[in-house]
Backbone bond lengths (Angstrom), bond angles and torsions (degrees), N, CA, C in turn:
res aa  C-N    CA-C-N  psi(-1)  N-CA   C-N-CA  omega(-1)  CA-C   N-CA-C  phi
1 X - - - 1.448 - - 1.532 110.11 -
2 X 1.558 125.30 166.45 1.465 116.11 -154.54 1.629 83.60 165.85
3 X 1.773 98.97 170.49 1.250 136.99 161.32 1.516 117.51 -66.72
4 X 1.497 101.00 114.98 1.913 89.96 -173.82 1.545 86.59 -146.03
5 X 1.202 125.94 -175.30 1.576 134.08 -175.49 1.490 120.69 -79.57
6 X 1.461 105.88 17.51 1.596 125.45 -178.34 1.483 95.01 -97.73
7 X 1.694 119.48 -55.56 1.309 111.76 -133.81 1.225 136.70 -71.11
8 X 1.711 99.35 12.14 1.274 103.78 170.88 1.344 132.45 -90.11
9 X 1.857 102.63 -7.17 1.541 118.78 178.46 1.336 110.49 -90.29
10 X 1.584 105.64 123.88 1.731 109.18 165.58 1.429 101.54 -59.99
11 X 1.203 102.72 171.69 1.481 142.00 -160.36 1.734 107.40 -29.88
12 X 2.286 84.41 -58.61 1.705 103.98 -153.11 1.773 89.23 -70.97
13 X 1.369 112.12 -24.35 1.340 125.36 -155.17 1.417 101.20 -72.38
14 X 1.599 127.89 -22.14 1.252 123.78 -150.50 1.701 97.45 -109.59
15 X 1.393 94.59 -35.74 1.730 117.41 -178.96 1.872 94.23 -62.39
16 X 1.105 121.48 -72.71 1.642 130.23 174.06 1.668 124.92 -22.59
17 X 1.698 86.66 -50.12 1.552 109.72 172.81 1.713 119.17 -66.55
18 X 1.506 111.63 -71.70 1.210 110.67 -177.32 1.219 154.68 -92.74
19 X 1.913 93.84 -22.36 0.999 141.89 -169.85 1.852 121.89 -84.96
20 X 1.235 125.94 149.47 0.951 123.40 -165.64 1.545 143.27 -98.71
21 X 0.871 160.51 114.83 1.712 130.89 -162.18 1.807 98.86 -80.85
22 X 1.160 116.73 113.79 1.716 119.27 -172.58 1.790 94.36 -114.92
23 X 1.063 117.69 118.80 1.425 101.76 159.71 1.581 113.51 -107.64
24 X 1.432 97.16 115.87 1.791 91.39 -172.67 1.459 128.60 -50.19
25 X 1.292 107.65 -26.35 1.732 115.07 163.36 1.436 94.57 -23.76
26 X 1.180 124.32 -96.54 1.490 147.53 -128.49 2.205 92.77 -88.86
27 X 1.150 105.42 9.79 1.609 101.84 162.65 1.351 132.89 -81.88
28 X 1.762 114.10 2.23 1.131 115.47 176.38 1.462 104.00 -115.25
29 X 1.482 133.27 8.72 1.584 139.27 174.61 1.703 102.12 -52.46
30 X 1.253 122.68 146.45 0.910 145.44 -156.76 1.534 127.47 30.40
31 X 1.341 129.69 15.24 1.329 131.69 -178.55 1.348 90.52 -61.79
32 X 1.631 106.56 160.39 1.824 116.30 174.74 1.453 86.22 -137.82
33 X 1.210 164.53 -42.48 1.509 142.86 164.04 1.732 107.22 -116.23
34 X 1.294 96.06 178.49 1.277 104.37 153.40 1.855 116.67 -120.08
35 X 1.168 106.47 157.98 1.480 116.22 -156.27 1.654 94.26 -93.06
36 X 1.578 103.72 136.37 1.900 128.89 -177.51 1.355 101.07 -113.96
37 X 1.112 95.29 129.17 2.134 86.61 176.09 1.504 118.80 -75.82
38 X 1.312 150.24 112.21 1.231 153.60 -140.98 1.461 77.72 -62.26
39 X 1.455 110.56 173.80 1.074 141.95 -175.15 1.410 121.24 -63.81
40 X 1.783 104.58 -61.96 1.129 126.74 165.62 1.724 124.62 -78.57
41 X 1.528 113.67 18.20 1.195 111.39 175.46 1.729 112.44 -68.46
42 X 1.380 94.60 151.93 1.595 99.56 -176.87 1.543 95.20 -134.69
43 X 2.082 101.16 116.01 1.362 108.72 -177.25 1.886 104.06 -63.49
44 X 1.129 145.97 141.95 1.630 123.94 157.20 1.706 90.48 -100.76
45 X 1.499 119.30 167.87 1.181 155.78 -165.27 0.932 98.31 -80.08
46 X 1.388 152.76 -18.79 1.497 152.16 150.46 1.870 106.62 -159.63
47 X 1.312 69.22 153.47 1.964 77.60 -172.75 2.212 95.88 -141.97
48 X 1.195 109.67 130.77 1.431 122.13 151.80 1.466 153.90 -98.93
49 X 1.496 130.08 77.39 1.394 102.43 -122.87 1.701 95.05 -81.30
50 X 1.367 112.17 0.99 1.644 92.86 -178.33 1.682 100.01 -76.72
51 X 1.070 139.75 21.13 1.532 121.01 -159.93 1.309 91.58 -112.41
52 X 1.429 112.67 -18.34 1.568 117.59 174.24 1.737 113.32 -100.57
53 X 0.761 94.38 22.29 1.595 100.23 -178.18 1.328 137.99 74.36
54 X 1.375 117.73 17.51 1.924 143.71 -148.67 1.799 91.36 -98.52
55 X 1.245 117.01 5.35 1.918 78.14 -147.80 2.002 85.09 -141.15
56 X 0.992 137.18 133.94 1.474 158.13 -169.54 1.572 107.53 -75.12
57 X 1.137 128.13 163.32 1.736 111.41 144.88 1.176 123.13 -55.90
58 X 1.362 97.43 159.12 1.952 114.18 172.16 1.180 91.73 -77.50
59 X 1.651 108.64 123.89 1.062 133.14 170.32 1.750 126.96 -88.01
60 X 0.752 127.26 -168.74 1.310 107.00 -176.64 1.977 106.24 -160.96
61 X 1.699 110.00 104.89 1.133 87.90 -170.02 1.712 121.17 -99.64
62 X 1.251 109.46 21.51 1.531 126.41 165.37 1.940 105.58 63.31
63 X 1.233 110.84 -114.88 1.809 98.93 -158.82 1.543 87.75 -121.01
64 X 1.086 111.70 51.69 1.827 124.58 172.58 1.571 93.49 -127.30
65 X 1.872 98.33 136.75 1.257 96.09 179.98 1.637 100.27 -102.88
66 X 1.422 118.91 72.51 1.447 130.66 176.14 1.711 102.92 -91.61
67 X 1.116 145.01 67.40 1.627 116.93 176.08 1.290 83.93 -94.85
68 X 1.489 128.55 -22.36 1.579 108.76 -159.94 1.487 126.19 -73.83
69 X 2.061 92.28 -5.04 1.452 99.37 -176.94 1.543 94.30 -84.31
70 X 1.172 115.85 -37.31 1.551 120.06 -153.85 1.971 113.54 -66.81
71 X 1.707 97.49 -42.22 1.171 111.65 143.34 1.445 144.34 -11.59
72 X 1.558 99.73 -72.30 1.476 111.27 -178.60 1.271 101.48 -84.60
73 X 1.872 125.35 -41.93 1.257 103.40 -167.82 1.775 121.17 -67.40
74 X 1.725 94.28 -12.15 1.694 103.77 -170.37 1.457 96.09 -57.49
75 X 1.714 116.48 -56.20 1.455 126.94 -177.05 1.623 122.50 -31.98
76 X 1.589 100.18 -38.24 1.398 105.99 -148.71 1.383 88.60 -103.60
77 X 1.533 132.72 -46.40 1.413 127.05 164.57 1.722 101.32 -22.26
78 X 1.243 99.43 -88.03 1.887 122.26 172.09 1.847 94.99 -14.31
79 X 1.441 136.93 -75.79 1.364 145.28 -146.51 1.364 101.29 -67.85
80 X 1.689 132.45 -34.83 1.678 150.54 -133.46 1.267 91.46 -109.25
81 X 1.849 123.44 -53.19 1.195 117.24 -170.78 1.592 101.35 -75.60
82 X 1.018 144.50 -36.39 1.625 143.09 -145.14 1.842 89.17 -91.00
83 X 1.579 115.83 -43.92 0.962 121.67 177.68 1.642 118.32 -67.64
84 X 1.149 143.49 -24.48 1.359 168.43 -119.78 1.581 148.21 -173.00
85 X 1.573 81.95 -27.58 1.253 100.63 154.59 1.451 113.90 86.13
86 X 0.857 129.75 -17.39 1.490 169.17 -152.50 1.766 122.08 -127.45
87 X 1.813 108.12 100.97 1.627 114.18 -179.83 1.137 119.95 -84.12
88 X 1.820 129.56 77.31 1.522 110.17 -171.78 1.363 96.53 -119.35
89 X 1.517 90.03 159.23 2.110 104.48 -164.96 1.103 93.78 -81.92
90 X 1.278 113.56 130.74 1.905 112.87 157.51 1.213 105.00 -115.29
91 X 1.786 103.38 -177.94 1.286 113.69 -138.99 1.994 96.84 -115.84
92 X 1.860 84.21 115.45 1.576 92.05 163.12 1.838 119.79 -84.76
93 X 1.304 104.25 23.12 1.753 116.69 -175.90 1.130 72.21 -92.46
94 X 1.687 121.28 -84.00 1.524 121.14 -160.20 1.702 121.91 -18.00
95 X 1.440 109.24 -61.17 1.487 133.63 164.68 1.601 99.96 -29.79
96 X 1.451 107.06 -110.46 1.858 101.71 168.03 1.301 147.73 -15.07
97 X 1.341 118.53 -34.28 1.387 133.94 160.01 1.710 113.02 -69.26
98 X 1.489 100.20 -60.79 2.032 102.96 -162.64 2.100 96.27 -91.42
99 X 1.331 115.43 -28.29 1.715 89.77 -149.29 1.468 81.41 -101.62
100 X 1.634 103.68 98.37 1.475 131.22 151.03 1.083 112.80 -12.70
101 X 1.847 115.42 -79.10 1.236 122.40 -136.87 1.605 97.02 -79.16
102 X 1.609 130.42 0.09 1.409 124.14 158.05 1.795 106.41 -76.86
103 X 1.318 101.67 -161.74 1.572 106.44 177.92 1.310 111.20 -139.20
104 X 1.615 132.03 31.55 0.968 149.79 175.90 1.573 117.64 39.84
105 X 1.100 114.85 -106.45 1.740 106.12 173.86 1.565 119.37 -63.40
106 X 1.419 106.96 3.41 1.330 115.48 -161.92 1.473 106.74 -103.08
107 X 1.437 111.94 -14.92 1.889 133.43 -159.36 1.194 110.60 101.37
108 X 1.342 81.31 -178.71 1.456 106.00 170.99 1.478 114.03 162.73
109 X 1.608 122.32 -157.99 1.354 125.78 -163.38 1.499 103.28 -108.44
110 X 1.099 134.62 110.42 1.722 124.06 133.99 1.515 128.35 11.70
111 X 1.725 93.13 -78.09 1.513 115.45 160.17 1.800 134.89 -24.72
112 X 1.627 80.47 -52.93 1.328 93.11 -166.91 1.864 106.17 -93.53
113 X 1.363 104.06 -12.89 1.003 99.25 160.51 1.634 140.50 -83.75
114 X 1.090 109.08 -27.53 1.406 135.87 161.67 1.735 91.09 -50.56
115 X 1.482 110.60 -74.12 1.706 102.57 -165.68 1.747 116.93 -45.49
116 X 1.905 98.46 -27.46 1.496 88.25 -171.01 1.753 115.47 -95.88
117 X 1.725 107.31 3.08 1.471 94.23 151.76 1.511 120.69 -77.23
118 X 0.971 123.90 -41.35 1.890 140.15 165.07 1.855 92.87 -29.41
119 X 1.201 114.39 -76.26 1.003 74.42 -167.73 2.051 113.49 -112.36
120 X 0.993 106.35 42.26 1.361 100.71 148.34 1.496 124.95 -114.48
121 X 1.496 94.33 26.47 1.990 91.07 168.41 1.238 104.64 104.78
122 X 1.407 127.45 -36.82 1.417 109.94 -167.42 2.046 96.09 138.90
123 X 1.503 96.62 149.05 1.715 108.56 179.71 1.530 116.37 -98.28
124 X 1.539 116.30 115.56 1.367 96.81 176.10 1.565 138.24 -75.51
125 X 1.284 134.20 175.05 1.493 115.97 -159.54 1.154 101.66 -66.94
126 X 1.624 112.13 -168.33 1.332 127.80 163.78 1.700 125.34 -85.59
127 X 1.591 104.24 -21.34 1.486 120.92 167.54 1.434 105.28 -59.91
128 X 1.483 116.01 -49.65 1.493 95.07 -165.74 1.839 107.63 -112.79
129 X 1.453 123.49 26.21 0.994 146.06 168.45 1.729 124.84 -152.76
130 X 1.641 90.92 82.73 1.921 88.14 -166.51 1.447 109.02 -96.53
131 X 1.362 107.95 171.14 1.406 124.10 -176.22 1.872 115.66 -65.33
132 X 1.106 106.47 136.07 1.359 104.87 -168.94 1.912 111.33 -148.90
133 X 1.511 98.14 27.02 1.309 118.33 -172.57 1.258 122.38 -7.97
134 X 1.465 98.06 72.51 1.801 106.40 154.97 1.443 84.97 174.49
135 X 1.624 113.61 161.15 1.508 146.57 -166.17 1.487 93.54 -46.61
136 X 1.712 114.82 136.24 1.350 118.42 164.69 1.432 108.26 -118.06
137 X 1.842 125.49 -167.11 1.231 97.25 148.84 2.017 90.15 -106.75
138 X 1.550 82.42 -174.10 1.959 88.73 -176.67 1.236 115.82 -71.39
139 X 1.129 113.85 134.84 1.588 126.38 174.40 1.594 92.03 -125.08
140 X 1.242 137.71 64.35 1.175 133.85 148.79 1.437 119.75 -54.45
141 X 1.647 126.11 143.72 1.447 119.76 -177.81 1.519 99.17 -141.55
142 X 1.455 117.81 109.53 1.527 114.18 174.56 1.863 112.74 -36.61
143 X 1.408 73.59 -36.65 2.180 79.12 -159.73 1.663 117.10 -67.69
144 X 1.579 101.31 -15.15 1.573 105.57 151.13 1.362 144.91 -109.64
145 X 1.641 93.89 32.18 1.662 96.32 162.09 1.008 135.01 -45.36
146 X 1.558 125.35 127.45 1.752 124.73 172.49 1.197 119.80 -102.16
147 X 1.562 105.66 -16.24 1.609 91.27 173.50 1.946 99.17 177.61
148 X 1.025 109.18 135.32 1.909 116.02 177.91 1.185 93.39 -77.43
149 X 1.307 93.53 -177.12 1.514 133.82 168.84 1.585 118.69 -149.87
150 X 1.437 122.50 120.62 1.480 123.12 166.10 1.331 135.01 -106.81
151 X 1.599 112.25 33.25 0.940 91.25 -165.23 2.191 99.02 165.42
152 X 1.000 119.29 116.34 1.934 99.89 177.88 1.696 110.70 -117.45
153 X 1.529 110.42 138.74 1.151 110.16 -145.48 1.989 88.26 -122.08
154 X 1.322 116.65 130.08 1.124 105.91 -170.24 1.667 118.32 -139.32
155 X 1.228 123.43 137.01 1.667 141.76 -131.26 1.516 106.27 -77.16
156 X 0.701 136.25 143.14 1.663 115.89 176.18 1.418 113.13 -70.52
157 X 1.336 127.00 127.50 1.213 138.74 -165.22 1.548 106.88 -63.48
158 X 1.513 114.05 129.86 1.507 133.65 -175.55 0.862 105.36 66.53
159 X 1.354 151.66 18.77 1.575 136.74 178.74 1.736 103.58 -113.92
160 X 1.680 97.76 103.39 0.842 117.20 -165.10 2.010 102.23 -74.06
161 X 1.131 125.52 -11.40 1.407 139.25 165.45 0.952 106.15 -67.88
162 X 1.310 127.78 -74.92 1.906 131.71 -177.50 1.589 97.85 -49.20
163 X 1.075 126.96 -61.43 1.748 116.54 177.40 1.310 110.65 -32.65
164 X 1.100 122.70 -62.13 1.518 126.60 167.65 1.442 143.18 -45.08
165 X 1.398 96.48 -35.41 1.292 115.57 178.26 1.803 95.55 -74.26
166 X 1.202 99.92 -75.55 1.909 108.59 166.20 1.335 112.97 -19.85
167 X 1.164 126.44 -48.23 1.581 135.05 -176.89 1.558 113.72 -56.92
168 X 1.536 91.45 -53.85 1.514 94.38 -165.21 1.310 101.54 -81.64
169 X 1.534 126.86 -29.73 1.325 139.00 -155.05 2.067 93.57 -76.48
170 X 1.210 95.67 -86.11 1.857 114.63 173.43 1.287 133.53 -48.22
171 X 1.821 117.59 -42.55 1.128 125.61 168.29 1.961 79.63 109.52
172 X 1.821 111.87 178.64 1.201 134.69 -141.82 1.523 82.77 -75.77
173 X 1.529 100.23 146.35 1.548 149.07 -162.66 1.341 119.42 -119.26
174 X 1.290 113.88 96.25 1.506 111.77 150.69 1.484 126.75 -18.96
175 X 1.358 116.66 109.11 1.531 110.42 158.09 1.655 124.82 -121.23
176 X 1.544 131.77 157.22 1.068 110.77 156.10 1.406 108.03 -116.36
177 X 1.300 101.92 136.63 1.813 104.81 -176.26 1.635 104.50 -107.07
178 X 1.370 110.43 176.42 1.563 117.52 154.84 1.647 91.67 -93.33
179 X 1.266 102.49 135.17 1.590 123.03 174.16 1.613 118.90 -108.04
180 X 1.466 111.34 -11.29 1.338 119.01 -160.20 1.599 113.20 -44.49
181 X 1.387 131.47 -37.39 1.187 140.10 171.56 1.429 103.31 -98.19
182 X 1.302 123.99 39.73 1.449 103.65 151.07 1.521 119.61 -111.56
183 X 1.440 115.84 27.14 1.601 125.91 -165.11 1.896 105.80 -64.07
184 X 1.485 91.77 -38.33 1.876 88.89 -163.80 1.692 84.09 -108.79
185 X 0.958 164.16 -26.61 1.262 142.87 -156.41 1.819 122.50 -58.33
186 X 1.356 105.97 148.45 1.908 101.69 -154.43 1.764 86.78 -137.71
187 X 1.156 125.59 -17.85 1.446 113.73 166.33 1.694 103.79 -175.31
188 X 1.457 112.90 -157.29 1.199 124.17 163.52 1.686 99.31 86.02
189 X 1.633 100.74 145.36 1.594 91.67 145.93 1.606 133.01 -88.21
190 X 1.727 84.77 114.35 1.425 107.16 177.09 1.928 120.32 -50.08
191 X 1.789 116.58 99.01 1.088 122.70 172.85 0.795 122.96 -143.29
192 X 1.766 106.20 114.41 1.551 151.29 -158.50 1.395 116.43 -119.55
193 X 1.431 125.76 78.75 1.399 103.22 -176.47 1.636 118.73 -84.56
194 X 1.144 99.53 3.59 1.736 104.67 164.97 1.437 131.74 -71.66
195 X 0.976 111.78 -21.17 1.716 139.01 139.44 1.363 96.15 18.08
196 X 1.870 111.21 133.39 1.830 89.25 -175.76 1.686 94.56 -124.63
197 X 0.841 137.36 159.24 1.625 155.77 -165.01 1.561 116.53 -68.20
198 X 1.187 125.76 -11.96 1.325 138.73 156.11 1.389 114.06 -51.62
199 X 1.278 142.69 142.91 1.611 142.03 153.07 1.624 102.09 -111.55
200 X 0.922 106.96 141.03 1.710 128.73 179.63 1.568 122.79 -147.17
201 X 1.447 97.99 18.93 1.704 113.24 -164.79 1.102 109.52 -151.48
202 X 1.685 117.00 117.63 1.279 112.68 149.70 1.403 124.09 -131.31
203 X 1.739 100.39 160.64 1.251 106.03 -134.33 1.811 107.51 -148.39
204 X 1.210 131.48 171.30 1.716 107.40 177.47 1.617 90.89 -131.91
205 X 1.393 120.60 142.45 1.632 135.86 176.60 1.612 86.14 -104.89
206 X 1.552 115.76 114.07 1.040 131.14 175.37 2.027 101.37 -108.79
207 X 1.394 119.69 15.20 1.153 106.73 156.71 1.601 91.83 153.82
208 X 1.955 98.02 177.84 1.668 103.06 -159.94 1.671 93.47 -131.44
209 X 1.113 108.77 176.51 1.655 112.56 168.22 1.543 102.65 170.20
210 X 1.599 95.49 -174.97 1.530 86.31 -178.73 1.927 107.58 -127.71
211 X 0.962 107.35 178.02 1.961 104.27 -175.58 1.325 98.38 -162.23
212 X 1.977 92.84 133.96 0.986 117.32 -168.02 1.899 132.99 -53.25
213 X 1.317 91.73 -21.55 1.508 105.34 170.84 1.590 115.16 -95.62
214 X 1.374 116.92 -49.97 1.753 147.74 -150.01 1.871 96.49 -82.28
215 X 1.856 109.17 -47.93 1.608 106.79 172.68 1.553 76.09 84.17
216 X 1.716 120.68 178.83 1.132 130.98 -118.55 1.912 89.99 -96.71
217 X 1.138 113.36 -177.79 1.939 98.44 -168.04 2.068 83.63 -170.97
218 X 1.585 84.54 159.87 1.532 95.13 156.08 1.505 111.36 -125.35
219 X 1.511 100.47 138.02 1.427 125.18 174.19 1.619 137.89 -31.74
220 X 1.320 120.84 32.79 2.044 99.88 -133.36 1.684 99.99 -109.43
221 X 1.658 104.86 154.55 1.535 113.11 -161.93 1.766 78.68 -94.62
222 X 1.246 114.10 168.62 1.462 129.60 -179.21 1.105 120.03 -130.17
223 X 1.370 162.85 135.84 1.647 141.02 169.83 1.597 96.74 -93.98
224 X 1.169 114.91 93.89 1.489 104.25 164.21 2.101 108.60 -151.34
225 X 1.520 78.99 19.52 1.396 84.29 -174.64 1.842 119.12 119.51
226 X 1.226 128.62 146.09 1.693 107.57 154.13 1.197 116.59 -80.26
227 X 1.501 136.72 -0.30 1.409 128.17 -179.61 1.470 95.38 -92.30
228 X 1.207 147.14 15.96 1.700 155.58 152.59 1.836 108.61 -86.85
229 X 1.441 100.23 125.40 1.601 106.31 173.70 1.549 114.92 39.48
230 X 1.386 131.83 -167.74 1.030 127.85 -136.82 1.941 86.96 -89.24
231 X 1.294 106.20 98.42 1.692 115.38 175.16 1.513 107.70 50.38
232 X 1.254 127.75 44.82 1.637 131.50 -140.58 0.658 157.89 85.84
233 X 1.324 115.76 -16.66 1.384 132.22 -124.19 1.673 94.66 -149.34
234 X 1.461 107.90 137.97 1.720 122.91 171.10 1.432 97.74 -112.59
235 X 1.340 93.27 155.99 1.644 104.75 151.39 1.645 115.17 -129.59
236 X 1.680 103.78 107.71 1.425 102.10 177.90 1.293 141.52 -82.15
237 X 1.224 135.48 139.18 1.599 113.86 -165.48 1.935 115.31 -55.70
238 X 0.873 100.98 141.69 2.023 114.02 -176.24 1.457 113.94 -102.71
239 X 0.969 136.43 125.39 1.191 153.22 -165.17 1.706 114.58 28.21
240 X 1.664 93.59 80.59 1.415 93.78 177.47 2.216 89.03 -154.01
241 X 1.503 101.41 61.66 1.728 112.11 146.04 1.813 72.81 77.12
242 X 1.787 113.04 69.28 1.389 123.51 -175.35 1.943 100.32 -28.64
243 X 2.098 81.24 107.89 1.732 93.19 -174.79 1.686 91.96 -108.03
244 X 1.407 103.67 155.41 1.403 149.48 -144.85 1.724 106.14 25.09
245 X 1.345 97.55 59.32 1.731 112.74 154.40 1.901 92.71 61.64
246 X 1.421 140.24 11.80 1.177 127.55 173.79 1.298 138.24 -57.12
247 X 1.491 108.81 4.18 1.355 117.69 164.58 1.228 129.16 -126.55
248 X 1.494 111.34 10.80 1.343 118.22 159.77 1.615 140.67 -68.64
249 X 0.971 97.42 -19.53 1.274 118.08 -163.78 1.717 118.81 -124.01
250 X 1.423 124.57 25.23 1.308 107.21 -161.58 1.471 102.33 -108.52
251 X 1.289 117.63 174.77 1.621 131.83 -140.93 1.464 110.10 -175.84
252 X 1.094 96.18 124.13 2.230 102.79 160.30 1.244 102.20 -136.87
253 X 1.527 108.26 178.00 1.184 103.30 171.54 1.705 105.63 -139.09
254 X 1.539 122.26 159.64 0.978 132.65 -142.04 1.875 91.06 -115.11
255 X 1.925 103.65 121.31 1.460 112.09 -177.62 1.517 103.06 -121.09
C-alpha cells in the first residue's frame, strides 16, 4: 500500500470515482457456452500473455465509471490478436456511446458488452474512435472495424482451475472483481482474505504465476492508468478460497 492518485479520496469518493455499479445477476447476459478445457490442454506454472504479444497498454479510464468497457475490450484485444495475429486497440468510447443496454459512465456488464459487438457487426478501433471519458452519442463507423465477435464463452463460476486452464488455453479473461481495497495499492501480491462478496470491478487477468515472497497470484491489467500499482498492473493472491470473487465471473468472447 502507498501514495497513488487515489489517496486523497475517502472511501465513498473512490467507489463514486472509479468504481462500478455491477449487479452480478445480469453477469451471465449474453454468454452462448461455457468454456471445457480441450483435452490436450497443458496447464504451464505461469503464463504472461503480454510477453507474447496479446495485451495493449494500460489504459486509463479516469473519473468514468467505464471498467466494463475496458474489460471486454481488454478480452477481445487479447481474442483478435491470438486469432489474427495482429495487436490493435479498440475502442471502449465506441462501447459507452452505442451499447445501450450498459449505462456508460454509470457501468455496466462486460458480458453484455461483448453480446452488443456480436451483434452490431463488429467494434471500431481506438485510432479512429478515442476515449473521451464521459457519455457521447454513437458515432459508430462500419469502415473502422477492428475486430467482431461471434459468440461469448463463459468460465465456470469460482473455479479458480478452469480460470487457469482458460488463461493458458484462450489467452486474457474478463473478470469482475470487488476492487474496494484496491484504492492505495503500489505493488505486491495483494492478500486479503477479508475480501467482501460484492463485484464493482471489471477488469482482464492476462496471466498467473507464482512469487517468491507473495506464493501463487493472478496476473490482471487495470484501466486506471500506469502510474496505478505495479505499471497497472496487480498481482492477486491465486488459489487462496478465490479472493475478491476473481473467478466468478470470467468471460471472452469468440472471433
Amino acid at each position: 500500500m502507498g501514495i497513488n492518485q487515489f489517496s486523497d479520496l475517502n472511501s465513498k469518493e473512490f467507489q463514486e470515482t472509479v468504481l462500478s455499479s455491477i449487479n452480478a445477476n445480469d453477469l451471465t447476459i449474453g454468454i452462448t457456452q461455457i468454456y471445457t478445457p480441450s483435452p490436450s490442454v497443458q496447464i504451464p506454472g505461469s503464463i504472461d500473455w503480454r510477453e507474447k504479444g496479446a495485451v495493449t497498454r494500460v489504459k486509463d479510464q479516469g473519473g468514468c465509471g467505464s471498467c466494463w468497457a475496458f474489460s471486454a475490450i481488454g478480452t477481445l484485444e487479447g481474442q483478435n490478436f491470438i486469432k489474427n495475429r495482429q495487436l490493435i486497440s479498440l475502442s471502449e468510447q465506441n462501447l459507452i456511446d452505442c451499447s445501450k443496454e450498459n449505462g456508460g459512465c454509470d457501468g455496466g456488464w462486460p458480458e453484455t458488452a461483448l453480446n452488443f459487438i456480436k451483434d452490431n457487426g463488429g467494434v471500431d478501433t481506438e485510432d479512429s474512435y478515442p476515449y473521451e471519458e464521459r457519455d457521447g452519442e454513437c458515432r459508430f463507423n462500419a469502415e473502422n472495424i477492428g475486430a467482431k465477435v461471434t459468440g461469448t464463452v463463459g468460465v465456470a463460476s469460482g473455479d479458480e482451475s478452469a480460470l487457469a486452464a482458460a488463461i493458458a488455453e484462450k489467452g486474457p479473461i474478463s473478470v469482475a472483481v470487488d476492487a474496494s481495497q484496491f484504492q492505495n495499492y503500489q505493488g505486491g501480491v495483494f492478500d486479503e482474505p477479508s475480501c467482501q462478496d460484492d463485484v464493482n470491478h471489471g477488469v482482464v487477468v492476462v496471466g498467473y504465476g507464482r512469487d517468491d515472497i507473495g506464493g501463487d497470484y493472478w496476473l490482471v491489467k487495470n484501466s486506471w492508468s500506469e502510474s496505478w500499482g505495479e505499471n497497472g498492473y496487480i498481482r492477486i493472491a491465486r488459489n487462496k478460497n478465490n479472493q475478491w470473487k476473481i473467478s466468478d465471473h470470467g468471460v471472452y468472447p469468440l472471433v
